[in-house]
N, C-alpha and C positions, 0 to 999 in steps of 0.2 A: 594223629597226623605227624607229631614230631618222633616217634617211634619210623617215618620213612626217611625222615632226614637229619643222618647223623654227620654230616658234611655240604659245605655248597655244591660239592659234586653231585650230590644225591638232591639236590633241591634245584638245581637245571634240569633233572631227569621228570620232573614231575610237570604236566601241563600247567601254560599261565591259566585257565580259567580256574584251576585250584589254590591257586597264589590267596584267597584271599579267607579261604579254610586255614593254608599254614598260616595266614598272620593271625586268626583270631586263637590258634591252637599257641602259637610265640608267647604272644598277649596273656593267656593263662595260666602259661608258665610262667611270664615275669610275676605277674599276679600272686601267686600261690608260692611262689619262692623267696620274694622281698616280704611277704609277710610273715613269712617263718622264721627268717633269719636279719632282717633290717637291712639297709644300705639304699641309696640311690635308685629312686623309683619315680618321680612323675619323670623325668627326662626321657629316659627308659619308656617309657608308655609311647610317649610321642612317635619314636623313631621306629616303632615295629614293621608298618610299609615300607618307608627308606632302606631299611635293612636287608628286607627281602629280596626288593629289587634290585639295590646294586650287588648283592651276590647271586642273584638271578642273572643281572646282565652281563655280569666284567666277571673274568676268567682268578679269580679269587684263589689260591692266593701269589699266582703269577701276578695278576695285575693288584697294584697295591691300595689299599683303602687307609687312609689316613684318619682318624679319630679325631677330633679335638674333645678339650678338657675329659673326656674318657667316661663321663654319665650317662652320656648314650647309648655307651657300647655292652651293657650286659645281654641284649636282645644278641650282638655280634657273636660274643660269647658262648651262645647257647648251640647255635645253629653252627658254629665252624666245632664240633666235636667236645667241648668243656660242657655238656647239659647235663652229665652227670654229676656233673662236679661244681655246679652253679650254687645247690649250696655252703659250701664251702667256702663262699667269697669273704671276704676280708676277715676271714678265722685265721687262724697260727696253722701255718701249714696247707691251706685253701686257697683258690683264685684270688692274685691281685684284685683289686678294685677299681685298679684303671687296665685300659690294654699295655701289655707288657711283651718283647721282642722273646723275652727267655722262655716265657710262658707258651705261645702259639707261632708257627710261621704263617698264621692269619692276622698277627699283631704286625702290621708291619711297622707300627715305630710306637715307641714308649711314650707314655704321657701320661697327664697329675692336673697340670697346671696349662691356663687358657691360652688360647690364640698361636700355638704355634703348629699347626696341620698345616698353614698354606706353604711355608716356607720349607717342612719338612717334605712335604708331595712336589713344591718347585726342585729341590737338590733331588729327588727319588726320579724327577722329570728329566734333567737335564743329564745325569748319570746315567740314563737307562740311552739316552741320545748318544752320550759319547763311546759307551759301552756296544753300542749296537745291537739292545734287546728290544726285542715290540711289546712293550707291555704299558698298561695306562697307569696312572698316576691320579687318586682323587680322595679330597680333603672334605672332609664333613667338619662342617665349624658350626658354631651354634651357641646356645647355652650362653647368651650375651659375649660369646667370644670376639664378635666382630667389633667391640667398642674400644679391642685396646688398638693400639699404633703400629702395632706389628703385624698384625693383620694385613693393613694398608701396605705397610712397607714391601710385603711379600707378593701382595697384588701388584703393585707399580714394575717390583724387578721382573714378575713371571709376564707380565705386557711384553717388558722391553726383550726379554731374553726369544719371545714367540713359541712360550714351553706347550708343550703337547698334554696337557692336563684339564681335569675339570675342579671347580670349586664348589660344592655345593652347600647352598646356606639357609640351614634347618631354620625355618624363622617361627622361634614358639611364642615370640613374647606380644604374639596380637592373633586376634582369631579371625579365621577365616573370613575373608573380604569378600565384595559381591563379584569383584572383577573374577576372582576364581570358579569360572562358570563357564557354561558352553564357549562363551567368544574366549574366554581365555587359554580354552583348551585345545579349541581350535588357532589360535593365531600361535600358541609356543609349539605346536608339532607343525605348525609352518614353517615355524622359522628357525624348526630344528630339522627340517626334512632334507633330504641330500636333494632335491629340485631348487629349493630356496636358498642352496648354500651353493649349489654350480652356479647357480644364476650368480649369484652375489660376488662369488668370486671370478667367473668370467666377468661380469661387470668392469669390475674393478681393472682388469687385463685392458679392455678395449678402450675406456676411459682414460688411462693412465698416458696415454698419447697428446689427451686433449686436458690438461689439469685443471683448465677451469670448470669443465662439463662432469670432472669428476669430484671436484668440490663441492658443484652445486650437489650431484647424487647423495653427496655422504651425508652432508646435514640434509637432505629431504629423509632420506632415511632415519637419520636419527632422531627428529622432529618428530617425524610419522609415529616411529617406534615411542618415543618420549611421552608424547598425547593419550599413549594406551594400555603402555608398559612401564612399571618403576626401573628402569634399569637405565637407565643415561647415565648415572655415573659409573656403572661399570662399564658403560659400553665407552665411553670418554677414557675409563685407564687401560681399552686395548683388548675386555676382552668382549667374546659372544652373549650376551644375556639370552635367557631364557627364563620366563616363566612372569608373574609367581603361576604355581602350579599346588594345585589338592596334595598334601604328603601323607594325605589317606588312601589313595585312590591309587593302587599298587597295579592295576593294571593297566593304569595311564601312565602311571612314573617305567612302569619297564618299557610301553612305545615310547615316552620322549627319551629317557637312559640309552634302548637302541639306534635311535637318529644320532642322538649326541657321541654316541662311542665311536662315529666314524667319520666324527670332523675332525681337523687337526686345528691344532693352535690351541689357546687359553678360552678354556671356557666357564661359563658360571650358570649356574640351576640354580631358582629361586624357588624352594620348597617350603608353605607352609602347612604347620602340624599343629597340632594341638598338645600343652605341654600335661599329659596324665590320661592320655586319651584312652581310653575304653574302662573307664572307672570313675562314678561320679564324683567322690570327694576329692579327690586327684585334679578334675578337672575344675572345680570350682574353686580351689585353694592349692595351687600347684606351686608356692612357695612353703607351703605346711608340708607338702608330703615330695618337696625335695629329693629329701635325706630322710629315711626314717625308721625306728627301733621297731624290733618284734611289735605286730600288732594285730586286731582284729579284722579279718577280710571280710565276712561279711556283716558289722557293723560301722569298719571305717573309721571304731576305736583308738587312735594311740595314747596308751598310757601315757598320764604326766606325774612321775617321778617327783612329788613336791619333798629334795632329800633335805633335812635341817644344816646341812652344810653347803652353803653357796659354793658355785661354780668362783675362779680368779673375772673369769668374765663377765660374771654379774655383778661382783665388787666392781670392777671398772666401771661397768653401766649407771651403778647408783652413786659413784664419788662422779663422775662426769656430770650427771644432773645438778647434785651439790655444787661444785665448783662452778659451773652455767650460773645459779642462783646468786653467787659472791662476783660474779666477774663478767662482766658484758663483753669483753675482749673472746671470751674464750670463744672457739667455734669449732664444730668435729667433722672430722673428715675419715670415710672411707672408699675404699673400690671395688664399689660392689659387694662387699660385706655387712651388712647392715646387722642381720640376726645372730650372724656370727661371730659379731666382735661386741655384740651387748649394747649397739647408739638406737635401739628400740624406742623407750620412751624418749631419751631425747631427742629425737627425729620428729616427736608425736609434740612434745616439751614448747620445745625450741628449733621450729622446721623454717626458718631463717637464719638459722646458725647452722643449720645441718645440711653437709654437702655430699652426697652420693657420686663421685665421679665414674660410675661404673668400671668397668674391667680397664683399669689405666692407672697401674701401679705409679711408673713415674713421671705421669701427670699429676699424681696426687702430691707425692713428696715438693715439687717444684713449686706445684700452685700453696701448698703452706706454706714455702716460702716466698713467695709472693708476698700473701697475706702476713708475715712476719714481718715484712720488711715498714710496710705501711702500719704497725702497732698494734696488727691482733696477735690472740695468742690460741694459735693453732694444735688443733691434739689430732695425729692422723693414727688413727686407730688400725692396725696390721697385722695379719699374719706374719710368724718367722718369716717362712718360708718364702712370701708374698714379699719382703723388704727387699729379699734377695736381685727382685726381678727391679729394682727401681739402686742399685748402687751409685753407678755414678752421679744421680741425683743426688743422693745421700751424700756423698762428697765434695760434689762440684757446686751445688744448688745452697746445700745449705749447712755444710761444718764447714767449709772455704770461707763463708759469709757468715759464719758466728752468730748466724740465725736461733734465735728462742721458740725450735720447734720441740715439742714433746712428739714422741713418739712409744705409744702404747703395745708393748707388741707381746699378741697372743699367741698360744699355740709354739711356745718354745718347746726345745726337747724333743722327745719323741712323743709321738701324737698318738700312736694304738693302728686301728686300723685302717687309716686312711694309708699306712704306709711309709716310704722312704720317699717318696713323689712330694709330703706334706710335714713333714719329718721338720723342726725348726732346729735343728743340731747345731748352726755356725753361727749363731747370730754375738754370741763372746769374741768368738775368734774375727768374726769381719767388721766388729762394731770399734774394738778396742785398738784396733791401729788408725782409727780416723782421728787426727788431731781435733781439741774442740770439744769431743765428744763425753758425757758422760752417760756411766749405764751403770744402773740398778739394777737389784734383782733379790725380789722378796721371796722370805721363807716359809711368810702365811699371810693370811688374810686383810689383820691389820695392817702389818707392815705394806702391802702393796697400796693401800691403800694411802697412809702418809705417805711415800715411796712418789705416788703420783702427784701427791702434793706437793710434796718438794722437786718436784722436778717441774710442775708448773709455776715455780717460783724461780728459777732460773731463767739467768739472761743468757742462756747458748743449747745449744742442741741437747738435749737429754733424753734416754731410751729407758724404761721400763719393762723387764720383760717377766712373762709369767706363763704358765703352764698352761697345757688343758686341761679341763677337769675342775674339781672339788678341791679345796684348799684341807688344811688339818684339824681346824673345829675352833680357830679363834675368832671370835665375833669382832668386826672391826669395829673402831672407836669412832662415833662420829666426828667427835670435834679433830681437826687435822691439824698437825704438827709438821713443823719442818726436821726434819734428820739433818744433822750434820756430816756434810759433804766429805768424802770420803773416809771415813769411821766406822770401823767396825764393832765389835761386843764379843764380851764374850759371852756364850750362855751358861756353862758348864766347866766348874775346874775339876783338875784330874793331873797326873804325873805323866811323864812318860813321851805320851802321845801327842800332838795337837792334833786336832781335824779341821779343817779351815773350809766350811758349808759360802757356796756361792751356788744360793737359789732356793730351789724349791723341795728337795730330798731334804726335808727337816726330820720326818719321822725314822728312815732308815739311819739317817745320821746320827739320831738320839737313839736310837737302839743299839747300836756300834759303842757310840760313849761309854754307856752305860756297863756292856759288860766287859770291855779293854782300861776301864775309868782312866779315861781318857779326857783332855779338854774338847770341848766343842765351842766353836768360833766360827760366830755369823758372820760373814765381811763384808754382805749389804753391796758392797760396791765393788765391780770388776775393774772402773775405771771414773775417779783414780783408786789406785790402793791404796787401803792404810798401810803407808809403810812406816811408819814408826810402830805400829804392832806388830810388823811381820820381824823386825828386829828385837823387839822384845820377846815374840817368841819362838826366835832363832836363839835364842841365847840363854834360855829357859827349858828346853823341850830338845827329846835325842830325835828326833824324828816330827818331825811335817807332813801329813798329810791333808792333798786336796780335792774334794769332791765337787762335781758339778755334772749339771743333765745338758751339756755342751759336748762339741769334739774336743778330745783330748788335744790334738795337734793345735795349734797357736790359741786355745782356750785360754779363761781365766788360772787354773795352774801353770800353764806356761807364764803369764804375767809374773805370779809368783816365783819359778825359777829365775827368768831373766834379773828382775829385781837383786835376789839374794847373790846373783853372783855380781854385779856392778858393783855390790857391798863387799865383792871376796870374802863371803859366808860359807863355808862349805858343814853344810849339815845334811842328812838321807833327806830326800823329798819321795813320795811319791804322788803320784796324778793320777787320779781315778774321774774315769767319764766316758764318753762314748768312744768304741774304738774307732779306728782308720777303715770304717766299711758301712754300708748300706744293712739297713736289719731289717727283715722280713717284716707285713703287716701280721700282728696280732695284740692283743690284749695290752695297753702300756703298761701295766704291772710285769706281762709276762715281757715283754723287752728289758726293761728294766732288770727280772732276774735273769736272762741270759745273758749281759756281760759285767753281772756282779753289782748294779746300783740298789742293790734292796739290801737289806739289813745284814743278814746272811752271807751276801757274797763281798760287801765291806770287813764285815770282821775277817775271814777269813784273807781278803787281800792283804788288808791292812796286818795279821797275824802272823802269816808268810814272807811281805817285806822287812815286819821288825826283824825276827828272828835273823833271816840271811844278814840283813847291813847291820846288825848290831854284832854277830860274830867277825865282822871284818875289823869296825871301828870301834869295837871295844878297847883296843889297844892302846888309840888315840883319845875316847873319848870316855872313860871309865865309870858310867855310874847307871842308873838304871838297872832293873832286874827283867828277864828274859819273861815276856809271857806266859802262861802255860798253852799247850798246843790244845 
């Protein structure tokens, strides 16, 4: 079936009483290609009718479809001309993982990260108004998207502005109700029919003479509507509700999708789906099968990986239960990250300490400090990437108020295949100009783990940050130790060289050492610096370098430059870390070796900068011998 439909063009061409042949044919493509190749799959299941229908009905990719958090949309993928290339997805050189603008002019806007489709389909609404094109504008949100504030926010303005859009809200996180049945199916293509909407809006015309008579209308109506339908509070911020509505039932979603395309104003479709639908372990554990690794389809298989080297995230997990054990104060906080930042057991532990604020980044940061202020001691457990979305919290909330929040944050650096959407590159560079603020940042195992301890020993804001993945193979010490606050180590002496490691590249950096013998210098801390060692090994050493899995631009080596020149230090530095760009999804090894943070492309940076500044400042600085090339 999908051999007729290599476009939405070609999938208008085919009768609706087929529509439901193509979903089952969609369905066993997502099927058969997330199991070959891993990625985002029960979301995916859900939305295969959705999919169909809105590029059966709306003029695709004139009229724009908006995505949220981007898990839905590999069914989108497949059908707007990429099904050759579906498996390819999140490989080095394959389809994004999320919908991506560069990628399809079916992408109509880029996305990673939750809840911003209504906002981006309200501005695609309002420009297409001022523009003077006729084309629709509509936002698929879902995937607990609707629980952050922004959401809300973009509902309120798209009321006030009277945008010509719809809002459609994929609802997977409950299973189909009883309301969703003939009466339901019949009252939302009533109330979506152009007879119910002339009535409604001549209504309104003839009423608007007599304002009492048309007050009393609005509330009978909404009353009426409220007794039968969940939609009162969308119909309160302005806009049309419809549904809920079957979002299996693809030849009911394309009649109510054609009523609804030819109303104007703000509208919203209440769609519910099933989250893994047409696959039963999907459907019965649609948090297990998420996200998920090459596996077996028709067992339902997925390998578990038991590797002797823990993830940073499951060190977190088992020092957070520890520290719960010693400290009744502590209590964890995430949004909507639960399995992904490792508060698993203690969720199960200590599920009165444990606060799920779903998708509401800087609600969470503000509500720890809430709780800080009153003498708990809060650990809000984060993505990089995820902190980004909650700053001025960060600043305003709780390093302005010298708040004793920890903050945990996972998923530094570059992440592999999730991309540049999840990518936690800035978190040095945005963390380090907050007054107040300190951050860490361990080089293995152990060390994060004291690392966290010490930082839940602090009376002020403290971040810990740490990578994806597997640490280097040092088993942490149970018993936990405080580090002394801004102090670094050296690991490794050597002549010549320093290396000054901020993070988690221990092994590339040891393999660098070792054949330039070189010093190697942990510095543990981005802020503060130790700078009584950075002077000591200003004044020892022809050259300085600094590595970090951060942006280069206001990164922890820039810390270091700015420092050594306030000292009027003038020695070579160089600064190795991520450059000034976005890097394609693939392998985080393989990012890592294309802009030189693997072992390999350290020696050879660090080999190439000695050589040049030592030919200049030989003159001035006379001692050292020239590498061999």
């Amino acid at each position: 079936m999908l051999d007729q439909i290599n476009s939405p063009e070609e999938l208008r061409l085919i009768d609706r009483e087929q529509l439901p042949k193509a979903c089952d044919a969609l369905r066993n493509c997502l099927l058969e290609t997330v199991a070959d190749t891993g990625g985002h799959f029960a979301a995916g299941l859900g939305t295969v009718e959705l999919t169909i229908a809105l590029h059966y009905v709306f003029d695709t990719p004139n009229d724009r479809l908006i995505w949220d958090v981007g898990h839905q949309a590999y069914g989108h993928k497949i059908i707007t001309g990429r099904r050759d290339e579906i498996k390819t997805i999140r490989q080095k050189g394959g389809l994004a993982p999320f919908p991506r603008r560069e990628e399809s002019e079916y992408d109509a806007f880029g996305v990673g990260h939750s809840s911003t489709s209504i906002s981006a389909a309200l501005g695609m609404a309002v420009a297409s108004k001022q523009l003077g094109h006729q084309r629709q504008s509509v936002a698929i949100i879902g995937d607990g998207a609707m629980t952050a504030g922004m959401a809300y926010e973009a509902l309120n303005n798209a009321a006030d502005l009277n945008a010509n859009m719809l809002v459609v809200l994929n609802d997977n996180d409950m299973s189909i109700s009883p309301n969703v049945g003939g009466l339901s199916k019949y009252l939302t293509r009533l109330l979506s029919s152009r007879f119910y909407s002339s009535v409604r809006e001549g209504g309104k015309k003839v009423l608007s003479k007599t304002p009492l008579m048309q007050d009393f209308a609005r509330r009978a109506e909404e009353h009426t509507k409220g007794m039968l339908l969940p939609g009162t509070l969308f119909e309160e911020m302005g806009f049309v509700y419809y549904g809920p509505v079957d979002g299996h039932d693809v030849i009911e979603l394309v009649k109510i999708l054609e009523n609804i395309k030819s109303i104007d104003g703000p509208k919203f479709l209440h769609v519910v789906t099933q989250k893994g639908k047409g696959y039963k372990p999907a459907e019965q554990d649609p948090c297990r099968y998420h996200a998920v690794p090459v596996f077996d389809l028709q067992t339902g298989v997925i390998p578990v990986k038991k590797a002797p080297i823990p993830t940073y995230t499951q060190v977190f997990g088992e020092w957070l239960c520890d520290m719960a054990a010693e400290d009744k104060r502590l209590v964890g906080i995430t949004p909507a990250m639960r399995e992904g930042s490792g508060l698993v057991e203690f969720s199960e532990q200590y599920p009165e300490r444990y606060f799920d604020v779903a998708i509401a980044e800087q609600h969470a940061v503000t509500l720890a400090a809430g709780m800080a202020c009153e003498g708990l001691k809060p650990i809000v457990a984060i993505y990089s990437s995820f902190l980004q979305r909650a700053y001025d919290q960060l600043i305003h909330d709780v390093a302005l108020q010298n708040l004793a929040v920890v903050f945990a944050i996972d998923r530094a650096g570059l992440v592999g295949a999730d991309g540049a959407t999840h990518s936690g590159n800035y978190d040095y560079s945005y963390l380090r100009c907050i007054p107040n603020m300190i951050v860490m940042a361990p080089t293995d195992e152990n060390e994060c783990r004291q690392m966290l301890y010490t930082a839940f020993l602090q009376d002020a804001p403290t971040a810990v940050r740490y990578p994806r993945g597997k640490g280097v193979g040092i088993k942490p010490k149970k018993k936990m130790q405080q580090i002394p606050i801004g102090k670094g180590e050296i690991l490794q002496q050597g002549s010549s060289i320093a290396i000054l490691l901020f993070g988690s590249l221990l092994s590339a950096c040891t393999a660098a050492t070792d054949t330039l013998s070189a010093t190697l210098v942990n510095m543990r801390f981005v802020k503060p610096l130790d700078e009584d060692l950075l002077i000591e090994l200003a004044g020892q050493y022809e050259l300085i370098v600094t590595v970090e899995d951060n942006a280069i631009n206001g990164g922890a080596g820039s810390g270091v430059n700015e420092f050594l020149l306030r000292q009027n230090i003038n020695i070579p530095i160089l600064n190795l870390g991520i450059p000034d760009s976005y890097l394609e999804h693939a392998e985080r090894e393989q990012q890592l070796s294309s802009i030189g943070l693997d072992a390999e492309g350290l020696i050879k940076s660090i080999q190439s900068f000695y050589q040049s500044s030592f030919a200049v400042s030989q003159q001035i600085r006379p001692k050292g011998v020239l590498l061999a090339s």
